[in-house]
C-alpha positions as CSV (number, residue, x, y, z in Angstrom):
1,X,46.8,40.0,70.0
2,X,44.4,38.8,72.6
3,X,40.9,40.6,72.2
4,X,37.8,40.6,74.0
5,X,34.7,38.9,72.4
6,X,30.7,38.7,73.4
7,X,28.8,35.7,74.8
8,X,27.1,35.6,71.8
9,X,30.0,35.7,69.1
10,X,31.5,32.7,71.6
11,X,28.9,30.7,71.6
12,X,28.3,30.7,67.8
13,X,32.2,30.1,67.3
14,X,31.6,26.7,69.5
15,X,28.3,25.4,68.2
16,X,29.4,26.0,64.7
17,X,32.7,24.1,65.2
18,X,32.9,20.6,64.7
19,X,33.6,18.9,68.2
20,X,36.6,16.4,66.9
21,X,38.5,19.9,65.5
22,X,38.5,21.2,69.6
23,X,41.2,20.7,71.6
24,X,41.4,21.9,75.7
25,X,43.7,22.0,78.2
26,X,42.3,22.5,81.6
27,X,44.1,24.4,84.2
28,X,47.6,25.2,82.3
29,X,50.0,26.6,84.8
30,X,53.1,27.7,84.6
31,X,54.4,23.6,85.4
32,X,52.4,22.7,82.3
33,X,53.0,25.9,79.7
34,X,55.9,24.2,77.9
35,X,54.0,21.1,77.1
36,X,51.1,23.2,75.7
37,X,53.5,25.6,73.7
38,X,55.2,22.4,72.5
39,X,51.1,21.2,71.0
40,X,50.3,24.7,69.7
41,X,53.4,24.8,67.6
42,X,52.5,21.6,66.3
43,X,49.2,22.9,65.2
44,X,50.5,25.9,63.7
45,X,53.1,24.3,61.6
46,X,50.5,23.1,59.4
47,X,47.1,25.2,60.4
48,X,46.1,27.7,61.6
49,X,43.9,27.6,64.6
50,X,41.7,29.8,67.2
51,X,42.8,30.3,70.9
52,X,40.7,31.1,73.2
53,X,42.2,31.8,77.2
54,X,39.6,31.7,80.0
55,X,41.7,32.7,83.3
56,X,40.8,30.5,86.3
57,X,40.3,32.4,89.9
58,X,40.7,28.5,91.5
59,X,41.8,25.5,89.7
60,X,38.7,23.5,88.9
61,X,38.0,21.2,85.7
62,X,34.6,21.9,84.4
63,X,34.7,20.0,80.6
């Protein structure tokens, strides 16, 4: 399910979106999962939406 993607293709997904339709959730851990699962299925019982997963090496917010 989760694929790989360029730079490029990224960066054109995020420019070309408008920035009230994006929604983050910096550093999810396994404390917070359940309260993101409980948003996504939110989302996806009326749309459809994109998911993008960036792993974290340290905890740090940078948005």
């Amino acid at each position: 399910m989760l694929k790989k993607t360029s730079g490029y293709k990224l960066n054109k997904l995020i420019s070309e979106t408008p920035a009230e339709n994006i929604q983050f959730a910096l550093d999810v851990s396994n404390k917070s999962l359940n309260q993101v699962q409980t948003e996504l299925k939110k989302i996806a019982a009326t749309d459809s939406f994109t998911l993008i997963v960036i792993p974290n090496k340290s905890q740090r917010g940078v948005l």
